[in-house]
VOPAGU-2260 file (C-alpha; in pm, 1 decimal, decimal comma):
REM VOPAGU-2260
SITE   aa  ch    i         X         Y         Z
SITE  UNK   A    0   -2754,1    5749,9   -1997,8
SITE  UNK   A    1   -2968,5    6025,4   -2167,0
SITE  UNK   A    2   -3199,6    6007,4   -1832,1
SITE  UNK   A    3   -2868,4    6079,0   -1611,7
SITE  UNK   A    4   -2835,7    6400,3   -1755,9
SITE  UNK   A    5   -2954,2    6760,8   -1700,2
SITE  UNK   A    6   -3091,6    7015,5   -1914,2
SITE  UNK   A    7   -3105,8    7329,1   -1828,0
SITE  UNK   A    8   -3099,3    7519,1   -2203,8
SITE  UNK   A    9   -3436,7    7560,4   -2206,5
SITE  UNK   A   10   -3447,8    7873,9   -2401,5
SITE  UNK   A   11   -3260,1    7752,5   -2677,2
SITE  UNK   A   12   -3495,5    7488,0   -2699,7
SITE  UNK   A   13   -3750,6    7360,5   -2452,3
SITE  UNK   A   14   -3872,4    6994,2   -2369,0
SITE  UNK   A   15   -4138,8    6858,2   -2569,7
SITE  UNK   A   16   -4481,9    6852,6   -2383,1
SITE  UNK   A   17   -4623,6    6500,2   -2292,7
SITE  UNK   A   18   -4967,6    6651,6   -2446,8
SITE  UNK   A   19   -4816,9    6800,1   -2736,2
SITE  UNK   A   20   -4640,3    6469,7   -2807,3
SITE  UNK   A   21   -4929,0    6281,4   -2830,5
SITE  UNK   A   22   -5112,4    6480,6   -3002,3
SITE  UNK   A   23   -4897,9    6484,4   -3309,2
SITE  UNK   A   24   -4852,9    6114,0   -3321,2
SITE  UNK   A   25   -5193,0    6095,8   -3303,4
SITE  UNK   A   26   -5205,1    6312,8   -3593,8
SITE  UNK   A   27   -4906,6    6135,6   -3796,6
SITE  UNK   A   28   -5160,2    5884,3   -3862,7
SITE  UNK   A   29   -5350,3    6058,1   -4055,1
SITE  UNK   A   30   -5391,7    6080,8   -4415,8
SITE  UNK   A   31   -5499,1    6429,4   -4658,1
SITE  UNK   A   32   -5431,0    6800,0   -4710,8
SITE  UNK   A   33   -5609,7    7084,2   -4504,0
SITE  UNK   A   34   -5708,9    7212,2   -4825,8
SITE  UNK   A   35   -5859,2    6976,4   -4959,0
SITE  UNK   A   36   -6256,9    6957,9   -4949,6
SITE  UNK   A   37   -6309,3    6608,4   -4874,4
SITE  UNK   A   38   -6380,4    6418,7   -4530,9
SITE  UNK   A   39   -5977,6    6366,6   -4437,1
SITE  UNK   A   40   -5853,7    6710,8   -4609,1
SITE  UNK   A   41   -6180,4    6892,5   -4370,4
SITE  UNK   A   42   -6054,4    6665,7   -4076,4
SITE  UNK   A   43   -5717,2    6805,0   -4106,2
SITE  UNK   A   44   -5830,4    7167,4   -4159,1
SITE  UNK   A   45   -6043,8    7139,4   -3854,4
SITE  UNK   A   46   -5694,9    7019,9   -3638,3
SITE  UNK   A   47   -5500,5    7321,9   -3794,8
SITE  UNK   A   48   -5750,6    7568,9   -3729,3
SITE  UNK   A   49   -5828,8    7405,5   -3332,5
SITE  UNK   A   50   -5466,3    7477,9   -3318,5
SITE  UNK   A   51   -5479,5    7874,1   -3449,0
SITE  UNK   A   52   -5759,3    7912,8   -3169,1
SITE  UNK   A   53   -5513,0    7808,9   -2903,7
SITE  UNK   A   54   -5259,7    7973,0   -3040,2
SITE  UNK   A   55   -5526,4    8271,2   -3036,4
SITE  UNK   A   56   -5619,3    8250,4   -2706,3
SITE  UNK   A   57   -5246,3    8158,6   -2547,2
SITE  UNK   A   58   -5178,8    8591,2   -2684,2
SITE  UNK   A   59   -5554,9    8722,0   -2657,7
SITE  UNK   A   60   -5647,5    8756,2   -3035,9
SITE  UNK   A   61   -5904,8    8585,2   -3269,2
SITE  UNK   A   62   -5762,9    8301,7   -3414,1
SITE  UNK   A   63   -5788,0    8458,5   -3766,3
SITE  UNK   A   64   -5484,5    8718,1   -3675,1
SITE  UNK   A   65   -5274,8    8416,4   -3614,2
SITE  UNK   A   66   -5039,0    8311,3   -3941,6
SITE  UNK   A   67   -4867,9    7971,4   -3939,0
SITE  UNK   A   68   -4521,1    7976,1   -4026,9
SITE  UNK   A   69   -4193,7    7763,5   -4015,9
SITE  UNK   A   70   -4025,7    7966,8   -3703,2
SITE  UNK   A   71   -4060,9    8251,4   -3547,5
SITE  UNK   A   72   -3703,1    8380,9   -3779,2
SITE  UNK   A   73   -3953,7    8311,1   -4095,7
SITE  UNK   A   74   -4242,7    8502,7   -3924,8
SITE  UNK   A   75   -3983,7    8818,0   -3866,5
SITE  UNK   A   76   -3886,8    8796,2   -4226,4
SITE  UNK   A   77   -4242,7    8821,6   -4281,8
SITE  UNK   A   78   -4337,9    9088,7   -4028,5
SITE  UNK   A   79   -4029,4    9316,3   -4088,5
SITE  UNK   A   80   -4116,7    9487,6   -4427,7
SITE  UNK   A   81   -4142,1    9861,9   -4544,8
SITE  UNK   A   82   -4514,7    9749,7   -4661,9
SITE  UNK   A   83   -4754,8    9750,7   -4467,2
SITE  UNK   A   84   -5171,4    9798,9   -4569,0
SITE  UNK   A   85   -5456,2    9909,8   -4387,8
SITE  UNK   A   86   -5748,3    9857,3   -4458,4
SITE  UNK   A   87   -5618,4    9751,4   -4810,5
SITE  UNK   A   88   -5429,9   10093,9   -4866,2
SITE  UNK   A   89   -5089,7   10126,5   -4846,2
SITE  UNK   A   90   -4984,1   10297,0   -4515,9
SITE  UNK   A   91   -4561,6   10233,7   -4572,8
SITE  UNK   A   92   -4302,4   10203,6   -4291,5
SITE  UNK   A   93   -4009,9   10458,6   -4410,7
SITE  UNK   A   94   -3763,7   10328,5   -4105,3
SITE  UNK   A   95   -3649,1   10036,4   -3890,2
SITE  UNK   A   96   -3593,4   10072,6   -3538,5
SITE  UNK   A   97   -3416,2    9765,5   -3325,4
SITE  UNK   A   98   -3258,8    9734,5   -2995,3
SITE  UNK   A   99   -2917,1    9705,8   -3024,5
SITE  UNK   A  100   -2981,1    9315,9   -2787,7
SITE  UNK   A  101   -3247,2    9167,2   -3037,9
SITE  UNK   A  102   -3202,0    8834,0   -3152,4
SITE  UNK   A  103   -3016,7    8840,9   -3461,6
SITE  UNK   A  104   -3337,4    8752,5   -3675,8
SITE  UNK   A  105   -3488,6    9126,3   -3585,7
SITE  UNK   A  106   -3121,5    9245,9   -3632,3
SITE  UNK   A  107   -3111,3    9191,8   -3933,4
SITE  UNK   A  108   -3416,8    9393,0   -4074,6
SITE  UNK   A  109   -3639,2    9156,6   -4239,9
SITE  UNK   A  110   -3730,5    9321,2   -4590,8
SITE  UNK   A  111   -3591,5    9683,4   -4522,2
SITE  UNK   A  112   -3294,1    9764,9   -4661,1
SITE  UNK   A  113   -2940,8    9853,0   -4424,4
SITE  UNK   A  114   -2978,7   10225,0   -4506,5
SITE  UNK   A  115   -3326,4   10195,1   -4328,3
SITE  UNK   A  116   -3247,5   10034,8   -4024,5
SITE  UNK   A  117   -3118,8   10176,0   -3724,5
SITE  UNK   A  118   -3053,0   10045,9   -3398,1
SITE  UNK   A  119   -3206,2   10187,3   -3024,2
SITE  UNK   A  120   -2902,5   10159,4   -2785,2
SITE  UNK   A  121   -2945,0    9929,2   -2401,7
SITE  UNK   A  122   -2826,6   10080,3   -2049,5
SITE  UNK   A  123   -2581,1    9830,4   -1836,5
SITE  UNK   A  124   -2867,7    9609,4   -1756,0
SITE  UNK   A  125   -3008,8    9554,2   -2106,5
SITE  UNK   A  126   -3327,9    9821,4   -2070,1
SITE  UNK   A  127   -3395,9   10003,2   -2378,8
SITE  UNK   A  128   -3236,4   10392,4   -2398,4
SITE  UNK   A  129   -3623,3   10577,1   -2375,9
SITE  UNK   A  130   -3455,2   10911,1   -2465,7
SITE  UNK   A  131   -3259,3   10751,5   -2741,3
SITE  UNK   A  132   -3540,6   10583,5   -2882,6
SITE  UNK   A  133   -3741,3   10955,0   -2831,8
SITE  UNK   A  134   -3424,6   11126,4   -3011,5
SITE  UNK   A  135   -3465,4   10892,6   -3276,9
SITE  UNK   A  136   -3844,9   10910,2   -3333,6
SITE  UNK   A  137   -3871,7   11275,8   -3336,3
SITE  UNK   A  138   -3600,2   11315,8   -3574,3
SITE  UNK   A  139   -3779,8   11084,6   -3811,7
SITE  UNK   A  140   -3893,4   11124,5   -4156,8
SITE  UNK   A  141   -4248,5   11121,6   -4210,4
SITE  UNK   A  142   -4221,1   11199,3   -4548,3
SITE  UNK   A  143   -4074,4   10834,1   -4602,8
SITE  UNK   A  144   -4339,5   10675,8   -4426,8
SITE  UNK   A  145   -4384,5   10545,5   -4073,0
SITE  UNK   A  146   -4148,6   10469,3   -3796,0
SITE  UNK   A  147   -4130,7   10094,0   -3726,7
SITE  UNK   A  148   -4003,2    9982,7   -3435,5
SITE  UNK   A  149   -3910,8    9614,5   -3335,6
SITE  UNK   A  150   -3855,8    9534,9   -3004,1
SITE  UNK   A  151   -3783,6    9202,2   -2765,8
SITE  UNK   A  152   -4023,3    9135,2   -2446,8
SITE  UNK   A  153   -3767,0    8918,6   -2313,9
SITE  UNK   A  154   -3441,2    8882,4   -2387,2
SITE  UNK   A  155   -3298,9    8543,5   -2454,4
SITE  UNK   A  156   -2957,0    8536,9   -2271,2
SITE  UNK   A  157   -3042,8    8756,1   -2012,1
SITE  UNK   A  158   -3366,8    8723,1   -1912,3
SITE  UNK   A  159   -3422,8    9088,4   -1879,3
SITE  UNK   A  160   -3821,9    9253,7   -1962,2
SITE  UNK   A  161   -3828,3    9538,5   -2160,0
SITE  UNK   A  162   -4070,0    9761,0   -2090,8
SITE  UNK   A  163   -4288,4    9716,4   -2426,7
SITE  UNK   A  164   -4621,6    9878,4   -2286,8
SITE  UNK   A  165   -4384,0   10195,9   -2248,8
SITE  UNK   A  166   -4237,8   10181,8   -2581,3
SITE  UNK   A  167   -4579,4   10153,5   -2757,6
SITE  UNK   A  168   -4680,1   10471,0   -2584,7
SITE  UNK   A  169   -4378,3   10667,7   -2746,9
SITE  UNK   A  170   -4472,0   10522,9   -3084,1
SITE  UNK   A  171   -4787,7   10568,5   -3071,9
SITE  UNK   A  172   -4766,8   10955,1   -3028,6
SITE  UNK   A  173   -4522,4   10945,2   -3366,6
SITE  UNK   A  174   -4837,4   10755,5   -3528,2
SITE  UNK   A  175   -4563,2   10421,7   -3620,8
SITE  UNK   A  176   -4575,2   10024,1   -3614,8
SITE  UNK   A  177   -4438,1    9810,4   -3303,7
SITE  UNK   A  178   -4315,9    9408,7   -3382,6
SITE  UNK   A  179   -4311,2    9252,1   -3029,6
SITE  UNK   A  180   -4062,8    8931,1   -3018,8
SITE  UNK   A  181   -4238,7    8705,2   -2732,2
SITE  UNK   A  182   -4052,1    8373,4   -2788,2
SITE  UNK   A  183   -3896,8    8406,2   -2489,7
SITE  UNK   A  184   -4220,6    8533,7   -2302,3
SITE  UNK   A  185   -4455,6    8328,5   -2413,8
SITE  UNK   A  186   -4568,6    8034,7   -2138,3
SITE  UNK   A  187   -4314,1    8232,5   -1872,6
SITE  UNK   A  188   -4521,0    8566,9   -1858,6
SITE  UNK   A  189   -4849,8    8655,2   -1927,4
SITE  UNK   A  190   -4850,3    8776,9   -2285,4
SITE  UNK   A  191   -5185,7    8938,9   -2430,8
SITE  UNK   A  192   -5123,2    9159,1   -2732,8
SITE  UNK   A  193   -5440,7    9383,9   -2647,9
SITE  UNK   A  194   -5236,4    9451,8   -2282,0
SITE  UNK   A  195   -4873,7    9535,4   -2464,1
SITE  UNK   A  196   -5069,0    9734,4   -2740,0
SITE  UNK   A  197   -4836,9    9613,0   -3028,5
SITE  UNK   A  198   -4939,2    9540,8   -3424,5
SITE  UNK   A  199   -4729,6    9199,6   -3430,4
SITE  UNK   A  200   -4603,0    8947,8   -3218,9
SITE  UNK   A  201   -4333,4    8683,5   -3322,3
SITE  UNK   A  202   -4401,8    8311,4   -3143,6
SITE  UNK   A  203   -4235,2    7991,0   -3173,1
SITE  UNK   A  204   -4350,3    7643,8   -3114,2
SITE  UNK   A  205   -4022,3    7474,3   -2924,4
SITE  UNK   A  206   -3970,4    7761,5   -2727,9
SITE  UNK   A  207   -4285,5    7629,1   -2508,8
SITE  UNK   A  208   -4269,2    7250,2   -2516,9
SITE  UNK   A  209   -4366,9    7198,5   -2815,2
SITE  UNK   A  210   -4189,4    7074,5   -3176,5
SITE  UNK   A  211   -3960,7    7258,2   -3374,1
SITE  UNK   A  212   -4025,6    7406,6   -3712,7
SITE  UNK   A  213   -4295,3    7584,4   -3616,6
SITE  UNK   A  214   -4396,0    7932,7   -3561,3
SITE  UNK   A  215   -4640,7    8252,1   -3559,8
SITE  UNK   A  216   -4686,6    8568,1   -3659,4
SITE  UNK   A  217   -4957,6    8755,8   -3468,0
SITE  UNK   A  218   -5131,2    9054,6   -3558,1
SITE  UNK   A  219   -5348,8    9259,7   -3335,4
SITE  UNK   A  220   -5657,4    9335,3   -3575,4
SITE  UNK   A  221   -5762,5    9203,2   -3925,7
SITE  UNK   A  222   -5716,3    9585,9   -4053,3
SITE  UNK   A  223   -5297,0    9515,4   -4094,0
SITE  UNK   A  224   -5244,6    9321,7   -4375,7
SITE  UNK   A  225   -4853,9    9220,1   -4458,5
SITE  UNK   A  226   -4764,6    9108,8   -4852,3
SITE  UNK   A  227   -4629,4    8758,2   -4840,2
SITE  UNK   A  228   -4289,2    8664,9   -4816,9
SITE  UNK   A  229   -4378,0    8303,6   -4973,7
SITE  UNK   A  230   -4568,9    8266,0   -5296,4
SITE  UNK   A  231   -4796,7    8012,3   -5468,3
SITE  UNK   A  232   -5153,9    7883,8   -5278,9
SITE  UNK   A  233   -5346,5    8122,7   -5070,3
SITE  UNK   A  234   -5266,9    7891,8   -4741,2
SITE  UNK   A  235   -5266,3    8117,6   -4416,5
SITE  UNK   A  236   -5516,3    8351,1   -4597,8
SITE  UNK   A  237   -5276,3    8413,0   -4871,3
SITE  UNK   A  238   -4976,3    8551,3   -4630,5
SITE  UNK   A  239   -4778,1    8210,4   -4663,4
SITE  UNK   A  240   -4806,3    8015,6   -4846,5
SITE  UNK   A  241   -4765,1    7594,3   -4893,8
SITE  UNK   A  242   -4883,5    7338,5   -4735,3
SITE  UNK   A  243   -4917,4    7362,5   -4364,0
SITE  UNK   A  244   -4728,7    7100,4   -4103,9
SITE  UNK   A  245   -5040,9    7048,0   -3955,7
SITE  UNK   A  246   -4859,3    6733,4   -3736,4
SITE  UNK   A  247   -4645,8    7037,8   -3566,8
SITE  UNK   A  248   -4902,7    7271,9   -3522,1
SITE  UNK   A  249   -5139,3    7084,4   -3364,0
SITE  UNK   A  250   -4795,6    7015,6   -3095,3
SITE  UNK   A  251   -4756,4    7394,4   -3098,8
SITE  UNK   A  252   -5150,6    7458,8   -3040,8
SITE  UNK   A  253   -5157,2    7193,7   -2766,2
SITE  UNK   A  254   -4825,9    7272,7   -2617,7
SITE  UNK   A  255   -4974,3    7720,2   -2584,8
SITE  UNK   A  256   -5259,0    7513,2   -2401,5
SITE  UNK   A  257   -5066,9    7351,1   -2198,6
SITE  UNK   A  258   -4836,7    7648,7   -2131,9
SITE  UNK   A  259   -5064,1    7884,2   -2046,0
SITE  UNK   A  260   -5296,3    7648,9   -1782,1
SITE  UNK   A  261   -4962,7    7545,3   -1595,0
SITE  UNK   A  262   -4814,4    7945,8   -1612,0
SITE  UNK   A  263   -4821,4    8003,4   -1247,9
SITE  UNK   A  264   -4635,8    7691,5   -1202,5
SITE  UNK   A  265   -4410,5    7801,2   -1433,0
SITE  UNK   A  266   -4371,0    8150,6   -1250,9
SITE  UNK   A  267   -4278,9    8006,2    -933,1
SITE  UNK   A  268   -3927,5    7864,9   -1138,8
SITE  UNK   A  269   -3789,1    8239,3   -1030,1
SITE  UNK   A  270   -3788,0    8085,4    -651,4
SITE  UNK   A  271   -3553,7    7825,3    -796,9
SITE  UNK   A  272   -3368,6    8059,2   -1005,1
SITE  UNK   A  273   -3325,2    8321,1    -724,3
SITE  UNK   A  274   -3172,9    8005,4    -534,8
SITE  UNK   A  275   -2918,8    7897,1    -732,3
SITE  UNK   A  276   -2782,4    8249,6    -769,4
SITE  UNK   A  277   -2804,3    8255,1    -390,9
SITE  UNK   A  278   -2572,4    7924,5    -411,9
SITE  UNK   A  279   -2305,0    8031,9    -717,5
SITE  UNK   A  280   -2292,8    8342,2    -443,0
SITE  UNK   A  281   -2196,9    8127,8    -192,4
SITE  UNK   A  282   -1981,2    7850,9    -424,1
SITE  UNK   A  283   -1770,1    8136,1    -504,6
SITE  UNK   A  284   -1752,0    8287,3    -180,9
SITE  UNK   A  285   -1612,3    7971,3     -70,3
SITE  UNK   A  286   -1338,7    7882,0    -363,6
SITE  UNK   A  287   -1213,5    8303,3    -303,2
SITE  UNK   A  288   -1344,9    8363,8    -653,8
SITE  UNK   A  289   -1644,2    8600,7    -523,5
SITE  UNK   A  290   -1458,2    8929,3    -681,1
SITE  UNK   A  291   -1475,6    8759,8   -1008,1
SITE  UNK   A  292   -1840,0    8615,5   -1002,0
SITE  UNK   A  293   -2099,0    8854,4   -1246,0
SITE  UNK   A  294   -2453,5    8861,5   -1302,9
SITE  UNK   A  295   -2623,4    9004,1   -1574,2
SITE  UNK   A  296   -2949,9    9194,9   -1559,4
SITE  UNK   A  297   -3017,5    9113,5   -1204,7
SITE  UNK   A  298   -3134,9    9480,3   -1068,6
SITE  UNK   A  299   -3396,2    9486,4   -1340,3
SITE  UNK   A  300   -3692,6    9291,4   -1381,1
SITE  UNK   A  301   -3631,7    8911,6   -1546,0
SITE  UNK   A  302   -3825,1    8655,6   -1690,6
SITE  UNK   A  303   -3797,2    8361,9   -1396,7
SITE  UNK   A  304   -3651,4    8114,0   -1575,6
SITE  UNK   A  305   -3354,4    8299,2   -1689,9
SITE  UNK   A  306   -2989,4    8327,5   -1516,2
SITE  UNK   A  307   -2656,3    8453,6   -1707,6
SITE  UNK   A  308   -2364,5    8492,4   -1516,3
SITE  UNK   A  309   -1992,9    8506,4   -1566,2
SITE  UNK   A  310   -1683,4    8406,7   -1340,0
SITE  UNK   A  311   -1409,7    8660,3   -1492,8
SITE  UNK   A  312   -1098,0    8452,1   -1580,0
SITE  UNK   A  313   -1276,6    8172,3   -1697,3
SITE  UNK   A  314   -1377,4    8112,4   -2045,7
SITE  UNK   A  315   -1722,3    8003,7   -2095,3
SITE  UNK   A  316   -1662,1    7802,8   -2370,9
SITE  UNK   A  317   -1416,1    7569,7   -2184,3
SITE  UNK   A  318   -1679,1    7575,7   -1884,0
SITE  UNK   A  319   -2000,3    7438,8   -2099,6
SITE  UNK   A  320   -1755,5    7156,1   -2245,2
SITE  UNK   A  321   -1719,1    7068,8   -1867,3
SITE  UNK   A  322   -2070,2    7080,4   -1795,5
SITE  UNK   A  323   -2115,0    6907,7   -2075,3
SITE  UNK   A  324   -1885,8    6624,6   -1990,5
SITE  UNK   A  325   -2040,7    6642,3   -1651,6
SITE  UNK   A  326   -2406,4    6516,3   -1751,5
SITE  UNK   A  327   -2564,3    6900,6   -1762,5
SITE  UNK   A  328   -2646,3    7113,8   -2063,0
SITE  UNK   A  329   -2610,0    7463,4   -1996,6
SITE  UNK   A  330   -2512,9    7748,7   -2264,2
SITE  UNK   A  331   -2256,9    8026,4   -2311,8
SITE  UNK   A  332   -2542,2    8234,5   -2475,7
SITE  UNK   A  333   -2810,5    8230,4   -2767,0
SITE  UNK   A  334   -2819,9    7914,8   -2944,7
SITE  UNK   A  335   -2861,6    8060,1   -3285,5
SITE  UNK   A  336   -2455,5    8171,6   -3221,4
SITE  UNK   A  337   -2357,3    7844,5   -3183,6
SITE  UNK   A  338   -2035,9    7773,4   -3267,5
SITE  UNK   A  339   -1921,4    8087,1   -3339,3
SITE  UNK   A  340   -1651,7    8191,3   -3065,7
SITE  UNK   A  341   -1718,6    8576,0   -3011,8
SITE  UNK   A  342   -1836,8    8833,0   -2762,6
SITE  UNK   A  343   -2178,5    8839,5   -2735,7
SITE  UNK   A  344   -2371,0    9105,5   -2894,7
SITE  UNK   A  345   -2620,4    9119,4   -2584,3
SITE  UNK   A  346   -2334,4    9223,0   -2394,9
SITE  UNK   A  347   -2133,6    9382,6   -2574,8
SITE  UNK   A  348   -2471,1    9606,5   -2617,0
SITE  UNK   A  349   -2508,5    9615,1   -2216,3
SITE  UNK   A  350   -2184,0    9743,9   -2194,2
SITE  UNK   A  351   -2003,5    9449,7   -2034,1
SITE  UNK   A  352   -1622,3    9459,7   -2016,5
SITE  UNK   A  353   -1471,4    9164,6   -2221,1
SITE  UNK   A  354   -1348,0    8966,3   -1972,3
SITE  UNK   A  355   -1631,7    8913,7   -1852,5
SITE  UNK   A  356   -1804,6    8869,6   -2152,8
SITE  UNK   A  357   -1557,5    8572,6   -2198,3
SITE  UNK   A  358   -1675,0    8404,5   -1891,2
SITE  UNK   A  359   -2065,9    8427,5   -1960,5
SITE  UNK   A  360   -2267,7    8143,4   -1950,0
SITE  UNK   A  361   -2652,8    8104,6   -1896,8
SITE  UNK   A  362   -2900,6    7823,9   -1729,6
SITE  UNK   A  363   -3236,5    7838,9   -1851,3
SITE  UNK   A  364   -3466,5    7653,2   -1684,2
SITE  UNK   A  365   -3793,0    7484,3   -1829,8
SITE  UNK   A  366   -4142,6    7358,0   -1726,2
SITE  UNK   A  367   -4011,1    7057,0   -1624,8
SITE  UNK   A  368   -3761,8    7153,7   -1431,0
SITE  UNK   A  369   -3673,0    7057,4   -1047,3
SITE  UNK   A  370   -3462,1    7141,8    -735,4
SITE  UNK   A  371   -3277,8    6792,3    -825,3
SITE  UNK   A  372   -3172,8    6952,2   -1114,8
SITE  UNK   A  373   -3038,3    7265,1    -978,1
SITE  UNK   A  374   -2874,2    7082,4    -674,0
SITE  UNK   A  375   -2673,1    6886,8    -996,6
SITE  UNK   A  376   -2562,0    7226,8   -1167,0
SITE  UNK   A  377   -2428,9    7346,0    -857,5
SITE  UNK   A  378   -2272,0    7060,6    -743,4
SITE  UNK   A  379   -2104,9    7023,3   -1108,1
SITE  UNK   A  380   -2013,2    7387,6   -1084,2
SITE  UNK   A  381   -1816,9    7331,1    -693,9
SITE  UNK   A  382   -1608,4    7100,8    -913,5
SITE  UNK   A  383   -1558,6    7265,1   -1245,9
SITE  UNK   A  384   -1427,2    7576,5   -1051,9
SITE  UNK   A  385   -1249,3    7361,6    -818,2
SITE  UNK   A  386   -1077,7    7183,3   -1115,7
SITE  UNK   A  387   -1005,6    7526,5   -1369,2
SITE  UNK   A  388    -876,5    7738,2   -1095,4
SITE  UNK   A  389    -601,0    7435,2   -1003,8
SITE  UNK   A  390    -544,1    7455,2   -1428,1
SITE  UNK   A  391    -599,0    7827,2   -1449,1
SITE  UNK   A  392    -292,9    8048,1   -1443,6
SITE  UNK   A  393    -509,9    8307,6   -1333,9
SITE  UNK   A  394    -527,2    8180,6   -1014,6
């Protein structure tokens, strides 16, 4: 039954990597604790640390700016804090800048407090404000330390690249931090830290085919140091501490491997993305509902996996359940707002009238994607539409 169906959620959660798979089991087999000094405790620490030099390279950093965590929420928590060292002396962020789209982990602010968070405002197609963000930099107080500014690479409902390279630049010239969330970049896009020129970058391990409850925070040089969010042991050189899950980060390390040789297949997934919207065009075109069809983000630049789109007058909710029902997993928008039946803040952000809003759902596709897959979404979508507008009064 499970083999009939189709999943196409990939980024609320992707499928787990054949390599990645074996590795851990491989790895569940063995016995110790990475910090211990004998054979099996050395054993172990040489799998964790194989699997920070992937991690390394999958971003373009030494291994030793990689911190293990348990998601990429936990390494936000960790990242987003007033205090920040370099070079051992304290070099304080005063503010917290977000984009009014993040994912609600960078929403909330981490370790600042409310009064010291503010949030960057989106245009209709989810790009960041640049004149707002300016505005808001040059009216900042130095006194109170540095700006901070968090922003996401890719957006997770939309799809939509913000241009972080850009952002950095305005920073930069107002001497503050930048936190780059790449969890939806990362094994999509090339992602290098060095090329985006930002301090930290948020990864997690399920995002790319490999197991959850694991996750990264990467910094861009050993001179940032960040106090620890979790005390006790000096594991992950005192920044987080416990004992690592070494059995899911050697599926993480194997799975930014994996990722990153098989990227340009991965790329070419915008051909089948471009498709289907091609098809939804024409499904809707056909049933008289092509007034009412919506995409989101499509004029800007997108991640290629990524496709959220709305048929006004129908409610998304109703339209995953019959998805659902018909053997494919789609989504009505960030897992992490799972059952919680509300505009999204994305959206709402972009702009987007309500009704719409109502309506959105998004397909994510995922390494292991294929056309067969696609063909079922659309063919479950000529009959879902069929079927509402029969049932809708709207129609």
């Amino acid at each position: 039954m499970a083999n009939s169906r189709v999943y196409l959620d990939h980024n609320a959660s992707s499928s787990l990597r054949e390599g990645a798979r074996q590795a851990m089991i491989e790895t569940l087999s063995l016995c110790g604790n990475p910090s211990s000094v004998h054979k099996d405790g050395r054993f172990l620490r040489f799998l964790l640390e194989k699997a920070r030099a992937q991690i390394g390279a999958f971003v373009g950093v030494d291994a030793d700016n990689v911190i293990f965590t348990s998601s990429a929420t936990e390494a936000a928590n960790l990242a987003l804090t007033p205090d920040v060292y370099k070079d051992g002396d304290p070099c304080p962020a005063g503010h917290l800048y977000v984009l009014e789209s993040e994912h609600p982990c960078v929403l909330a602010g981490g370790r600042f407090l409310p009064q010291n968070i503010s949030t960057i405002p989106v245009n209709e197609n989810g790009i960041i404000d640049h004149e707002a963000l300016e505005t808001l930099l040059k009216c900042h107080d130095h006194n109170r330390g540095l700006a901070y500014v968090a922003v996401q690479l890719v957006n997770s409902e939309t799809g939509v690249i913000q241009p972080v390279s850009k952002i950095v630049r305005s920073v930069r010239l107002h001497g503050g931090y930048v936190l780059c969330d790449a969890v939806q970049a990362a094994g999509k896009m090339p992602v290098c830290i060095q090329e985006l020129g930002v301090d930290f970058l948020l990864l997690s391990g399920h995002k790319i085919g490999g197991p959850h409850g694991v996750g990264a925070l990467v910094s861009a040089n050993a001179m940032l140091h960040l106090p620890s969010a979790i005390k006790g042991g000096g594991q992950e050189r005192t920044r987080r501490a416990g004992t690592e899950n070494v059995v899911a980060i050697v599926g993480f390390g194997n799975a930014a491997q994996e990722a990153s040789e098989q990227l340009n297949n991965f790329v070419k997934l915008s051909t089948l993305r471009d498709s289907i919207e091609n098809h939804l065009t024409s499904i809707c075109q056909s049933n008289g509902l092509i007034d009412r069809l919506v995409f989101f983000g499509q004029e800007v630049s997108r991640v290629g996996n990524t496709l959220a789109f709305s048929v006004r007058g129908l409610n998304a909710e109703t339209s995953v359940i019959a998805f659902d029902l018909d053997g494919v997993s789609i989504s009505s928008g960030s897992a992490c707002s799972s059952g919680k039946v509300g505009r999204s803040h994305v959206l709402a952000a972009m702009g987007i009238d309500e009704e719409s809003s109502k309506g959105a759902m998004r397909v994510s596709l995922g390494w292991n994607s294929t056309q067969s897959d696609a063909e079922k979404f659309l063919n479950s979508f000529k009959r879902i539409t069929k079927r509402l507008r029969k049932r809708s009064g709207d129609y």
